[in-house]
Backbone bond lengths (Angstrom), bond angles and torsions (degrees), N, CA, C in turn:
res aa  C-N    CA-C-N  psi(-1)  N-CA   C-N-CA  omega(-1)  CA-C   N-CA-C  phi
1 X - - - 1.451 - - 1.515 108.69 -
2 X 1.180 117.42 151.92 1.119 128.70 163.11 1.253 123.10 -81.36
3 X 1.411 115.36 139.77 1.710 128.49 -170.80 1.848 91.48 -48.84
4 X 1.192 134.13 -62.28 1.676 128.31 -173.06 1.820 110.39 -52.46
5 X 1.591 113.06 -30.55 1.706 116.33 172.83 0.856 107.00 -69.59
6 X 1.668 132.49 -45.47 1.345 122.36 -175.59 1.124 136.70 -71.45
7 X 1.843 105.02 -40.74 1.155 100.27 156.88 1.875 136.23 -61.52
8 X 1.306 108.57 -37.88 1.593 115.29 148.82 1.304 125.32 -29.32
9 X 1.417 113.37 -53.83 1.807 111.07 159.22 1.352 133.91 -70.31
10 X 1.542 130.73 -31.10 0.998 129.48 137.06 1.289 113.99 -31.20
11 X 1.640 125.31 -82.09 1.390 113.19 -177.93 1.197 128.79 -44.36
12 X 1.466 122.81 -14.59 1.723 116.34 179.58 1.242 104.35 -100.01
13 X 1.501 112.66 -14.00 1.404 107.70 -165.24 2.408 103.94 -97.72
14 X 1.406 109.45 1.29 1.493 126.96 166.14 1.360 102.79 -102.17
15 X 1.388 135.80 -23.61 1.926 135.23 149.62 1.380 103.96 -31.29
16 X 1.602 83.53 -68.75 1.828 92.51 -163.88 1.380 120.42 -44.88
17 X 1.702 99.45 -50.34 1.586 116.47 177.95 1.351 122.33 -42.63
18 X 1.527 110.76 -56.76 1.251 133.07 162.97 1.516 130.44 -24.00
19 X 1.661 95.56 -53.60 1.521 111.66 168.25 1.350 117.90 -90.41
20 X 1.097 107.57 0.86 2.038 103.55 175.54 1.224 105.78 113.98
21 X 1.663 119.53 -36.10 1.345 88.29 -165.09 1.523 132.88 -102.82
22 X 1.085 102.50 26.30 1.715 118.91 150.44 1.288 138.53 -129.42
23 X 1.594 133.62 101.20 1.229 130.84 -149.14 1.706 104.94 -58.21
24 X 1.404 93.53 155.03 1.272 114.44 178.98 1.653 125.96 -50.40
25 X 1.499 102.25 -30.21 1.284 122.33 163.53 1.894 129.34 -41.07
26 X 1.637 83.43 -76.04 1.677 117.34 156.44 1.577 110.39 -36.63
27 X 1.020 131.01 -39.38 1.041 118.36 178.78 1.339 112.26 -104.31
28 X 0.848 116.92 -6.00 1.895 116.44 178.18 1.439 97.13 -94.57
29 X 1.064 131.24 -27.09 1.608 141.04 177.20 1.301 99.64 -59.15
30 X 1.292 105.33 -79.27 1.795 107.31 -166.14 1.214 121.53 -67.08
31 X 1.505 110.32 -18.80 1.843 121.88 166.06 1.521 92.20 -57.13
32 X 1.217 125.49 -53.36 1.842 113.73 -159.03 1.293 73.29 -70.75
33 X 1.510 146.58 -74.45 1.620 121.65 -128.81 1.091 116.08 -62.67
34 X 1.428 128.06 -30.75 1.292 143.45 158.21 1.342 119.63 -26.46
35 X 1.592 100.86 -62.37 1.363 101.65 -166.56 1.707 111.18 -82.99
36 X 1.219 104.30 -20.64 1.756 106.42 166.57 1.531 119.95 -61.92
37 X 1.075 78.48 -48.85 1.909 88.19 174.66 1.627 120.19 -62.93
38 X 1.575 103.72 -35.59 2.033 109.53 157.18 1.804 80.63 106.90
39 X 0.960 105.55 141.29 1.759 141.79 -179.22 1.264 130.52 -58.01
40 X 2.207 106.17 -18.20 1.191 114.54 -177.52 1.543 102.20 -145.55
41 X 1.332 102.95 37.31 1.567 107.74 150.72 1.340 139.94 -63.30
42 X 1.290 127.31 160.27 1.212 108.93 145.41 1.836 144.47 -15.73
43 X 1.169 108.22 108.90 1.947 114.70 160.20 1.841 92.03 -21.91
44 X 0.870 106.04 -74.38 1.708 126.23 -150.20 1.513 107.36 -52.23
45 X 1.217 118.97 -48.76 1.410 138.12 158.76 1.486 115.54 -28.32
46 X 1.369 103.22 -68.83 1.658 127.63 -161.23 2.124 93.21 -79.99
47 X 1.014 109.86 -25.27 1.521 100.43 -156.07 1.839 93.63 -95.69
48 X 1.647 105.69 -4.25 1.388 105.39 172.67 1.184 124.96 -96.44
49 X 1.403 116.50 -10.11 1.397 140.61 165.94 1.601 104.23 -55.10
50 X 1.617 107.15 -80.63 1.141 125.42 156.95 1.890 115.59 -12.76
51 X 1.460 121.52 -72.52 1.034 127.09 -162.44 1.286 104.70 -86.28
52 X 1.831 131.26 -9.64 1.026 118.51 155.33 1.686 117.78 -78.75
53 X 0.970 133.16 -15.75 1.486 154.99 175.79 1.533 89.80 -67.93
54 X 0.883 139.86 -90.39 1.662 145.15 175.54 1.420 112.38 -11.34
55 X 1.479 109.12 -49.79 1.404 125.57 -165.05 1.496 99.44 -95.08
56 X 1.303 124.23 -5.86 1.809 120.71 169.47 1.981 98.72 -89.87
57 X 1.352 103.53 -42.37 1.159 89.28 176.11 1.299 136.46 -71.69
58 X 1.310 124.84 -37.57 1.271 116.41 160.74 1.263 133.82 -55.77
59 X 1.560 92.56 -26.49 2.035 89.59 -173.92 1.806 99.80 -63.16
60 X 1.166 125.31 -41.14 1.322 142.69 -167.39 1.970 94.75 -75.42
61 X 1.099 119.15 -49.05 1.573 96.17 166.56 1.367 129.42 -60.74
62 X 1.295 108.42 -30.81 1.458 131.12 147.56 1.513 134.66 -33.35
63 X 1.524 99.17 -54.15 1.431 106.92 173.49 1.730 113.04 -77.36
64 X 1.553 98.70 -18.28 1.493 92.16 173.45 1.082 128.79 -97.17
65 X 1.391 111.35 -14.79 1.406 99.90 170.64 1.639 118.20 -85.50
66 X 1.680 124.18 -25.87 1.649 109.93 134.30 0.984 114.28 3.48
67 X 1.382 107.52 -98.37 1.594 128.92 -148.98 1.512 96.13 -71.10
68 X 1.368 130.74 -39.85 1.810 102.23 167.59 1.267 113.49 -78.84
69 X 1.280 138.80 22.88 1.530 134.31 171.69 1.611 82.15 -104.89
70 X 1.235 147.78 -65.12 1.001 149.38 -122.89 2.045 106.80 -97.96
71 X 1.202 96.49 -28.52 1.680 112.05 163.66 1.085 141.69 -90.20
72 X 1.197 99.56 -45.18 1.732 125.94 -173.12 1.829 94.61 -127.12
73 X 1.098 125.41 19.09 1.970 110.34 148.18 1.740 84.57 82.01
74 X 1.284 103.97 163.31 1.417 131.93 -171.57 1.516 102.62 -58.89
75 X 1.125 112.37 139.21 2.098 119.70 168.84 1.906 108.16 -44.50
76 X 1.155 80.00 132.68 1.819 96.56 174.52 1.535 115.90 -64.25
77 X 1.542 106.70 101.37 1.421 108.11 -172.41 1.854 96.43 125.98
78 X 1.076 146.21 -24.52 1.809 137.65 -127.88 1.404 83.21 -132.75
């Protein structure tokens, strides 16, 4: 990506934050990986950050819905 894409995703990706639907975390996360990784890297680089970020979150929606099947009985509706 280019230093102007990345920063462009950052900015959509502090929108999102803004409105709720990406924790505050998530975006302070991938802002550092970004910037470790340097501003005018590779697309491929930056979009694995990203898709490893994807794959932390689900495992962790994952682990929670476990543990509310496993505490509190199967999801309402499932």
């Amino acid at each position: 990506m280019t230093e102007p894409t990345i920063r462009a995703f950052v900015a959509a990706l502090k929108r999102e934050m803004q409105a709720g639907g990406v924790a505050p975390q998530t975006e302070q996360h991938l802002r550092r990986e970004f910037a470790a990784l340097g501003w005018s890297r590779d697309d491929a680089l930056h979009a694995t950050k990203v898709d490893e970020e994807i794959a932390r979150l689900l495992n962790q929606a994952r682990v929670l819905s476990a543990l509310r099947d496993a505490i509190f009985g199967a999801a309402p509706g499932a």
